[in-house]
C-alpha positions in Angstrom: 17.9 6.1 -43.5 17.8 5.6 -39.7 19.0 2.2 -38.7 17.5 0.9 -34.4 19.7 -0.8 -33.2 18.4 -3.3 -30.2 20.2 -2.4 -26.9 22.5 -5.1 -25.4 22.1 -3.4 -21.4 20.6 -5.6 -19.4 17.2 -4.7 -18.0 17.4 -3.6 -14.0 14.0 -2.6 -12.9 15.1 0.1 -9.7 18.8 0.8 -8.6 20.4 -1.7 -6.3 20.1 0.0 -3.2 16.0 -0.1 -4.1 15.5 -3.4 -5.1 17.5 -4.5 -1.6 15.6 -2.1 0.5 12.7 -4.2 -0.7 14.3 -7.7 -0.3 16.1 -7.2 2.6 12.9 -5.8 4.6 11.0 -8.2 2.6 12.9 -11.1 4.8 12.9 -9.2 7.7 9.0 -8.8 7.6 9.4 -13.0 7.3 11.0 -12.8 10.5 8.8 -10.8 12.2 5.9 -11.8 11.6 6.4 -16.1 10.8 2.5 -17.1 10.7 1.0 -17.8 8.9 4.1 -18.3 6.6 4.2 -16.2 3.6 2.9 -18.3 1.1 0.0 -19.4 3.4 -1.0 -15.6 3.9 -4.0 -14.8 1.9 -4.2 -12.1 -0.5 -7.3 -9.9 -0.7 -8.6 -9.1 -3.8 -11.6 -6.5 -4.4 -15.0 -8.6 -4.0 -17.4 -9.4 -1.9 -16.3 -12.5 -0.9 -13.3 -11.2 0.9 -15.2 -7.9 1.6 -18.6 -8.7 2.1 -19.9 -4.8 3.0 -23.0 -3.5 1.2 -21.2 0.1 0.3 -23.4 3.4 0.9 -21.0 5.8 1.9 -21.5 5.5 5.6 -18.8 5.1 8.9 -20.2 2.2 9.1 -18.7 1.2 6.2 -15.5 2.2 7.7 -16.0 0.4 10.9 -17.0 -2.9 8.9 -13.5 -2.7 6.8 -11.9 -1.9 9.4 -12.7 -5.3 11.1 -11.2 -7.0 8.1 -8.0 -5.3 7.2 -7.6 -5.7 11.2 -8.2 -9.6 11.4 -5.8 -10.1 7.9 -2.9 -8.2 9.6 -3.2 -9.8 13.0 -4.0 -7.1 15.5 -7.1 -6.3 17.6 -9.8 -4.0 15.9 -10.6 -2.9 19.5 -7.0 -1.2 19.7 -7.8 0.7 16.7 -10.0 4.3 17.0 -11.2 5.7 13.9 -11.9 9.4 13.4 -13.3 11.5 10.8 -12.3 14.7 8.9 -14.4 16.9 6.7 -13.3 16.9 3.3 -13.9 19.7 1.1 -14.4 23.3 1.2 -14.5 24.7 4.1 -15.3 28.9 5.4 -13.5 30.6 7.8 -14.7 33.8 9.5 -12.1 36.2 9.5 -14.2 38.8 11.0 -13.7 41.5 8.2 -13.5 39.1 6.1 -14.6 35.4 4.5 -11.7 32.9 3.4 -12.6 29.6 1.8 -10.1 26.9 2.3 -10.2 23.8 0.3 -8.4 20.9 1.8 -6.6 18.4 0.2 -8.9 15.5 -0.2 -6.5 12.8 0.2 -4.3 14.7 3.4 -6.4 13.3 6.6 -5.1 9.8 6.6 -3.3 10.6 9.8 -1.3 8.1 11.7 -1.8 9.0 15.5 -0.2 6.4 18.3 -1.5 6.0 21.9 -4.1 8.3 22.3 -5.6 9.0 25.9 -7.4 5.3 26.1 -3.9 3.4 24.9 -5.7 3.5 21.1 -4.5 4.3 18.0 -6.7 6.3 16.2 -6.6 6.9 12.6 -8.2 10.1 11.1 -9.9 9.5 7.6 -11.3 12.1 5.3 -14.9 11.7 5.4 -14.3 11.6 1.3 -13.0 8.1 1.1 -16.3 6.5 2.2 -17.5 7.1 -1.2 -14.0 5.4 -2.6 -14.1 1.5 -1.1 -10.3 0.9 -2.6 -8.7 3.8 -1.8 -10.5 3.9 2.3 -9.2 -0.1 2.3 -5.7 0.4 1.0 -5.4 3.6 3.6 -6.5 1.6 6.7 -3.9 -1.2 5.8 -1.1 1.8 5.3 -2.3 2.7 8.5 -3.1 -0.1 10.2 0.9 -1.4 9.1 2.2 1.7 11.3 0.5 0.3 14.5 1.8 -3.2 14.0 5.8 -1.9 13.0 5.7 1.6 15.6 3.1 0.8 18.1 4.5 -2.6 18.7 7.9 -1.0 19.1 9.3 -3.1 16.3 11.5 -0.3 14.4 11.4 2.8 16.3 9.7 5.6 14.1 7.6 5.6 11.6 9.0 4.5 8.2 6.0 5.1 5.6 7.8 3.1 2.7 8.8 -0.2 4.9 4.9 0.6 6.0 3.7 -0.1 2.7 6.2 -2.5 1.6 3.7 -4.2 4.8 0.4 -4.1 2.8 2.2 -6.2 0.3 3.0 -8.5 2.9 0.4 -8.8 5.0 -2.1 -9.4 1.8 -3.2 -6.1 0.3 -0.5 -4.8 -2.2 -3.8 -5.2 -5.0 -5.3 -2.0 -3.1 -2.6 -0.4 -2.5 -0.3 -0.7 -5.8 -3.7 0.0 -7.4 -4.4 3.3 -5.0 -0.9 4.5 -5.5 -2.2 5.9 -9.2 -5.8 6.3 -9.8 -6.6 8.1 -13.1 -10.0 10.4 -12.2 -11.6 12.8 -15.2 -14.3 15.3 -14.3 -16.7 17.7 -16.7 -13.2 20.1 -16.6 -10.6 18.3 -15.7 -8.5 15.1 -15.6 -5.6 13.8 -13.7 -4.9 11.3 -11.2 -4.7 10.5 -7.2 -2.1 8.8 -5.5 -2.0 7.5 -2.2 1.2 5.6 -0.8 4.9 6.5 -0.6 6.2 4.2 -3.5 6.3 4.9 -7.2 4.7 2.4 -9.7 7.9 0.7 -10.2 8.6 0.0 -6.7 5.0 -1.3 -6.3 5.6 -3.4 -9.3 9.1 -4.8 -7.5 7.4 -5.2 -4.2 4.6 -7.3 -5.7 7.0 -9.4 -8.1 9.1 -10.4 -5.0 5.7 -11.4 -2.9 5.0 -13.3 -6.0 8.2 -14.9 -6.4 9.0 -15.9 -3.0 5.0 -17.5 -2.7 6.4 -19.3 -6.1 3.7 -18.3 -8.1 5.3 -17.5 -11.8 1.8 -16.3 -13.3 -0.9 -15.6 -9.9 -4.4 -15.4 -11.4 -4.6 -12.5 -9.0 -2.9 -10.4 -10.9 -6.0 -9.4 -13.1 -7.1 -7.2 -10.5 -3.9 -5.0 -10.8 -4.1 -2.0 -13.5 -2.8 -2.3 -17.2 -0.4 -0.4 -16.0 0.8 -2.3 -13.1 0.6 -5.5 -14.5 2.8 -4.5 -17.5 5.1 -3.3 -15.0 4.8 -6.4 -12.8 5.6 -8.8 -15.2 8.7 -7.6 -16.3 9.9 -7.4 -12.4 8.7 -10.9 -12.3 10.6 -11.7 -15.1 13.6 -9.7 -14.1 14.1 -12.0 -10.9 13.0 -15.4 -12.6 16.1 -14.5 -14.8 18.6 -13.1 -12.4 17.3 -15.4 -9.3 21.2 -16.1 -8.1 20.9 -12.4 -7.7 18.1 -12.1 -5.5 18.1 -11.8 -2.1 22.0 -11.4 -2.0 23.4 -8.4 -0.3 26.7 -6.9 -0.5 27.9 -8.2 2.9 27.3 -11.5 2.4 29.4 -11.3 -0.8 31.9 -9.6 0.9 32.6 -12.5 3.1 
């Protein structure tokens, strides 16, 4: 007869040098960027309230969400250039010969700084205007490059600290939520991912943002997948229970 034994280890949701890359730059996005404080930032949640756009598919679309993830993360739609990419299959004459190429759908999310006008443009694939979510959480991935790069604040691009900035700056919903999208089609299923974290590091990310904004159960958190909420709550539990732990580093123990 097999005998389960319950295991005594203590529960650590990422590896310490993780969960300190997120609390360290967690603090220094405070610093950064003091107003609205953080628990006075708002967080946007999928509706129309807080996106009031009538969805068709169009740039328009674009343009319009653009405007908000702009005005939520402090900086000037009118720095920001957007550009579009087909998405798709596309033909190339060879001359001999025909090649069909299809691209990634998810690749042209391109970060470009300072173009010719002192822009930044931002090339989308024209395939996210049919996906609200995903086109929302990529302009504030995108958006978080010009604000940490542009503004000279770190001095290259660092695509995890950039969406460890969604989560600050109010839109870790789309994002956590974008960084794995199950999709099913006649032959297939799978899923999409977007982002640079894994689920666990969204789940940290968000638990921290929660924690520090002292909300022990945020209503918002319905709008986060099973997944992620499952996820999220044991991170949230994790630093409820270990809270002395949190938001010590090595050097200051040192001393």
């Amino acid at each position: 007869m097999f005998k389960f034994f319950k295991s005594n280890r203590k529960y650590e949701p990422l590896d310490y040098d993780l969960r300190k890359f997120f609390e360290y730059n967690l603090l220094w996005l405070m610093e950064e960027f003091p107003e609205p404080r953080l628990e006075e930032r708002k967080l946007l949640i999928p509706n129309t309230d807080d996106f009031p756009i009538e969805w068709n598919g169009t740039k328009q679309n674009a343009l319009d969400a653009l405007e908000i993830v702009c005005q939520q993360m402090q900086v000037s739609a009118d720095l920001i250039e957007l550009d579009f990419e087909e998405s798709g299959i596309k033909e190339f004459d060879m001359g001999d010969s025909v090649i069909f190429v299809e691209s990634d759908p998810e690749a042209p999310q391109q970060f470009h700084a300072n173009n010719s006008e002192g822009k930044s443009t931002i090339t989308l694939a024209e395939n996210l205007l049919d996906k609200p979510n995903t086109l929302i959480a990529t302009l504030a991935h995108e958006i978080a490059q010009v604000r940490l790069v542009d503004e000279k604040r770190i001095a290259e691009a660092d695509v995890m600290l950039a969406d460890l900035s969604t989560v600050f700056f109010g839109f870790g919903l789309f994002n956590a939520n974008a960084a794995f999208e199950f999709g099913q089609e006649f032959d297939r299923w799978g899923y999409n991912s977007l982002g640079y974290l894994k689920l666990e590091e969204w789940a940290y990310a968000l638990a921290l943002f929660a924690f520090l904004r002292n909300e022990d159960n945020p209503t918002w958190k319905q709008y986060l997948s099973k997944t992620l909420t499952s996820d999220f709550e044991k991170n949230l539990r994790y630093i409820a229970e270990n809270e002395d732990e949190i938001f010590k580093f090595e050097d200051e123990e040192k001393e």
